[in-house]
C-alpha positions in Angstrom: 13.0 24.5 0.9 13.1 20.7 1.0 11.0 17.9 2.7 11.9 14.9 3.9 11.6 12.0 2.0 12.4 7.8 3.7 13.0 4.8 1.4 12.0 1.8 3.6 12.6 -1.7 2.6 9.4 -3.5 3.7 8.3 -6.8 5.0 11.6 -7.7 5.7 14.2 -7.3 8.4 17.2 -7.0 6.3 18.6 -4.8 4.1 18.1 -5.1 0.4 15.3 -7.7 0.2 11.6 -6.9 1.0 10.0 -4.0 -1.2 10.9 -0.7 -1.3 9.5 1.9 -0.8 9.2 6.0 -0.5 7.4 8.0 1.9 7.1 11.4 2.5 4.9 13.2 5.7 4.0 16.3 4.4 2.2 19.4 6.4 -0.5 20.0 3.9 -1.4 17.9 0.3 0.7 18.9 -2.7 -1.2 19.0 -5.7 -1.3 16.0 -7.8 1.1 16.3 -10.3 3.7 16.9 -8.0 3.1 13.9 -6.0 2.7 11.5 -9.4 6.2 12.9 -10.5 8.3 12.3 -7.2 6.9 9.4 -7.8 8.0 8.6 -11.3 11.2 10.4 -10.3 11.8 8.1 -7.3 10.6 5.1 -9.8 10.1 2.6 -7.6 6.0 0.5 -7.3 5.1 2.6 -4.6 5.7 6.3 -3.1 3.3 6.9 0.0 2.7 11.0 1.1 1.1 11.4 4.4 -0.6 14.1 6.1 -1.8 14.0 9.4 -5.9 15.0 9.7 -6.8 14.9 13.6 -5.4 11.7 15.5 -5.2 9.9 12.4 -3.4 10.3 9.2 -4.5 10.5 5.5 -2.2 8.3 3.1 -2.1 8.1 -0.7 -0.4 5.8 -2.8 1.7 6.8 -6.5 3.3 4.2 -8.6 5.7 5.6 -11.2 2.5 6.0 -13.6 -1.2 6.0 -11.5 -2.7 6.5 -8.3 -3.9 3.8 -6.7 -6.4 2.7 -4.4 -4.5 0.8 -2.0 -0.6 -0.4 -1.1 0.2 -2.7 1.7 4.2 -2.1 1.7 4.0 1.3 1.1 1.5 1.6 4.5 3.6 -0.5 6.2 6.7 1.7 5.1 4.7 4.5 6.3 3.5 3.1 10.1 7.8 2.4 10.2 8.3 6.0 9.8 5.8 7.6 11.7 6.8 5.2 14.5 10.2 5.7 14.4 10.8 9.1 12.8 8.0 11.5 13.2 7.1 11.6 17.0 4.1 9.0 16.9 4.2 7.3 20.5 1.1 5.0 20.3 1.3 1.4 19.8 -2.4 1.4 17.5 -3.5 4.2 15.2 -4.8 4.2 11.4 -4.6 5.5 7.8 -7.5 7.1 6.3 -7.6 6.2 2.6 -9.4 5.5 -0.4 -10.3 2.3 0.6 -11.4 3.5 4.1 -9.7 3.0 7.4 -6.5 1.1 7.7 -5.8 0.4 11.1 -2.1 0.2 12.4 -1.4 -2.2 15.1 2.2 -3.0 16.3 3.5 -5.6 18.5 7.1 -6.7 19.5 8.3 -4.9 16.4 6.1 -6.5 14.0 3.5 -3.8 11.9 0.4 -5.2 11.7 -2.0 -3.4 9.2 -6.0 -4.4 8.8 -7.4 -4.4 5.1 -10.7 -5.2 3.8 -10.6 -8.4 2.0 -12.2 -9.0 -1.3 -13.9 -12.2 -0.9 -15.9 -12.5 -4.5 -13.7 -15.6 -6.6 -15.0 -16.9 -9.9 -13.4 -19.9 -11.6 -12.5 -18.6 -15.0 -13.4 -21.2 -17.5 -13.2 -19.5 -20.7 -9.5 -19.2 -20.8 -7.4 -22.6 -20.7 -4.5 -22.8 -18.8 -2.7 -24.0 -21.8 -3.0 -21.0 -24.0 -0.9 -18.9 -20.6 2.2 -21.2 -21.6 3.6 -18.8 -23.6 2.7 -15.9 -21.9 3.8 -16.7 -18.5 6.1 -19.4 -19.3 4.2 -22.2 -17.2 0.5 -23.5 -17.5 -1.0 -22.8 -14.7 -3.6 -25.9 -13.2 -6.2 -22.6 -12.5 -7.7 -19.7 -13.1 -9.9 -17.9 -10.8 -11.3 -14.8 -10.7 -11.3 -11.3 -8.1 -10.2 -8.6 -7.1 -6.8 -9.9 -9.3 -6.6 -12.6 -11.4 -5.3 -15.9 -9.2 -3.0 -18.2 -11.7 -2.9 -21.4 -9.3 0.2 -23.9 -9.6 0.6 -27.5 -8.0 4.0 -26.7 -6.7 6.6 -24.3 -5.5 9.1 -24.6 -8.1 6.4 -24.1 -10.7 6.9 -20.0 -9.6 10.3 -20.2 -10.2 9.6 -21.5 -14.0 7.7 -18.5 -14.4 9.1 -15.7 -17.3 6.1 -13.9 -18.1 5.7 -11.6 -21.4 4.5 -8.7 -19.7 3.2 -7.1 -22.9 1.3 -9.8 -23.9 0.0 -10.5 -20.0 -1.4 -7.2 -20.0 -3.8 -8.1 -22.6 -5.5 -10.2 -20.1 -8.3 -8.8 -18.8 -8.1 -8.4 -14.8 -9.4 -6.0 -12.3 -6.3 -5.1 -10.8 -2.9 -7.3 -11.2 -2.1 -10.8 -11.2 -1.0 -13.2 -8.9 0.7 -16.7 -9.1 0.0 -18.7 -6.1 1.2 -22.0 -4.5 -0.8 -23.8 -1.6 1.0 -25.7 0.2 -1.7 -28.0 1.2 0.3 -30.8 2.3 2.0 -29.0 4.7 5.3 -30.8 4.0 7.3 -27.1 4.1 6.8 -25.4 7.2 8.2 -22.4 6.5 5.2 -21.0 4.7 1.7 -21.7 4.3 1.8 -20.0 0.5 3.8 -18.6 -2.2 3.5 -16.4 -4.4 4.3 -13.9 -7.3 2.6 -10.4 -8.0 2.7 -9.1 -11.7 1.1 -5.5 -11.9 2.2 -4.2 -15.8 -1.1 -2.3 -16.2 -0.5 0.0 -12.7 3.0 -0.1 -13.6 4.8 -2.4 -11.9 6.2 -5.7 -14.2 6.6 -7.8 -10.7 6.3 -6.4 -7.4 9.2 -7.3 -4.6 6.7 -7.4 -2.0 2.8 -6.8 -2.4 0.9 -6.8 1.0 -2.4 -5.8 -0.9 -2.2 -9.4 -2.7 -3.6 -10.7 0.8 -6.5 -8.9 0.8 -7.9 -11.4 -2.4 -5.1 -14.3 -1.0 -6.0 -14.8 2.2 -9.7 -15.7 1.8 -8.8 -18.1 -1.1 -6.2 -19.9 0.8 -8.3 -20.2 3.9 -11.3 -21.8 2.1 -8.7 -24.7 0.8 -6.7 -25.1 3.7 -9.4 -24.5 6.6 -7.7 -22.4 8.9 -7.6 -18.8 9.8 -3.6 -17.5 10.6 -0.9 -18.2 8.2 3.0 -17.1 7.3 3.4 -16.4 3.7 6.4 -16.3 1.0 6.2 -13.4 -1.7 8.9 -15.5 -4.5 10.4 -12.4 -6.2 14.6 -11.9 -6.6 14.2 -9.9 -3.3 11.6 -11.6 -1.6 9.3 -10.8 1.3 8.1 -12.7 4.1 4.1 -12.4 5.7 2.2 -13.1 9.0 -1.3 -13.1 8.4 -4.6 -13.8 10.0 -7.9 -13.9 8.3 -10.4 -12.1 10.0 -13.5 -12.2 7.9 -14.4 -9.2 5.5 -10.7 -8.1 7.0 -7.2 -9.3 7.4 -4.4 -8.7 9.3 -0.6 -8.5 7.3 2.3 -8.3 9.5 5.8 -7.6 8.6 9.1 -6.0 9.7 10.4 -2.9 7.8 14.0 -1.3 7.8 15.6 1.9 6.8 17.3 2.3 3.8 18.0 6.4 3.3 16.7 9.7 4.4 16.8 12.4 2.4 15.3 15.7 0.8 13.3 16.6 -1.8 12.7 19.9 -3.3 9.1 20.9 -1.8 6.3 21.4 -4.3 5.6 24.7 -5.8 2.0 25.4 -6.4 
């Protein structure tokens, strides 16, 4: 007996860019240890398993080592399928999850999710941004403090100088991952409002493709500088990932496209 298992490539419209990943919409939960080792078997940041409770729908997260508490390209992966695989019809529903209820909104193809945002930011002033040269490869001009450690750079190409030492990164104490921002507050490229890089090596995940969670501590840091409330956004990875957000106080809304890559089977779990 098999189930069905979807790679999506997410927050893109093209094949091969975005983030991918796996999703499987299971009947009834697994136990654990099947889930985490699909997951490492399927090896890629995310794998999302679904089960339907009600109207709405449970979803949990696996990266190839951990469980984690929330995934916005996985979710929006998983919305895709449901929407265009399992029978859902309606235009709004939600994920319940470990970090509550994620509602699903979608609009002229575009998947908007709702997060909570994490709005707590401390400057770090005990590190200097010179002693990160040799782990990331560039000084950063800042280091603040959330949800995951912000590394803020004056200028786009100053992510591109980036080769971080992802042993040596790790040692760095944060609360989740770490994130390399670029504000554009000059407005002088209007294709995005920010860039960015995600670097996970404790959950995992060396750099993320695409990493829809990173809004939920972005998006109130970049409104405070730039004073305004909706923005597009460029994740800066080999793949990269493209964003439409709005911040809506202690929530945000990330939208993004998603497109399927392979359907396939599994061997189902064996309790």
């Amino acid at each position: 007996m098999f189930e069905t298992i979807y790679i999506i490539d997410a927050f893109t419209n093209q094949l091969f860019s975005g983030n991918p990943a796996a999703v499987l919409v299971l009947e009834f939960w697994p136990n654990e240890d099947w889930m985490q080792k699909i997951a490492m078997e399927n090896n890629l940041s995310e794998t999302a398993f679904v089960v339907k409770e009600g109207k709405d729908y449970r979803i949990r997260w696996f990266t190839p080592t951990v469980e984690v508490d929330l995934c916005g390209h996985a979710t929006l992966a998983a919305a895709f399928v449901l929407k265009n695989d399992c029978g859902e019809t309606r235009d709004y529903f939600q994920f319940l999850s470990r970090s509550g209820i994620l509602p699903v909104s979608i609009e002229n193809d575009i998947i908007y999710l709702n997060f909570p945002t994490y709005l707590e930011f401390q400057k770090n002033e005990n590190i200097n941004p010179n002693q990160l040269l040799p782990i990331l490869g560039k000084a950063p001009i800042e280091i603040w403090e959330g949800k995951d450690t912000i590394f803020l750079y004056s200028s786009s190409s100053d992510l591109d100088a980036l080769e971080p030492d992802f042993s040596k990164l790790s040692e760095i104490p944060t609360n989740r991952g770490y994130i390399a921002l670029w504000i554009n507050e000059l407005g002088d490229d209007k294709k995005s409002d920010y860039e960015f890089r995600f670097f996970g090596p404790g959950m995992g995940i060396p750099e993320d493709p695409a990493t829809g969670s990173a809004h939920c501590c972005l998006t109130p840091f970049v409104s405070k500088r730039l004073q305004k409330k909706t923005f597009k956004s460029h994740q800066k990875s080999k793949r990269g990932a493209e964003f439409y957000i709005e911040d809506q106080g202690d929530r945000v809304s990330i939208g993004g496209n998603s497109i399927l890559y392979l359907k396939g089977e599994v061997a189902k779990a064996t309790n």
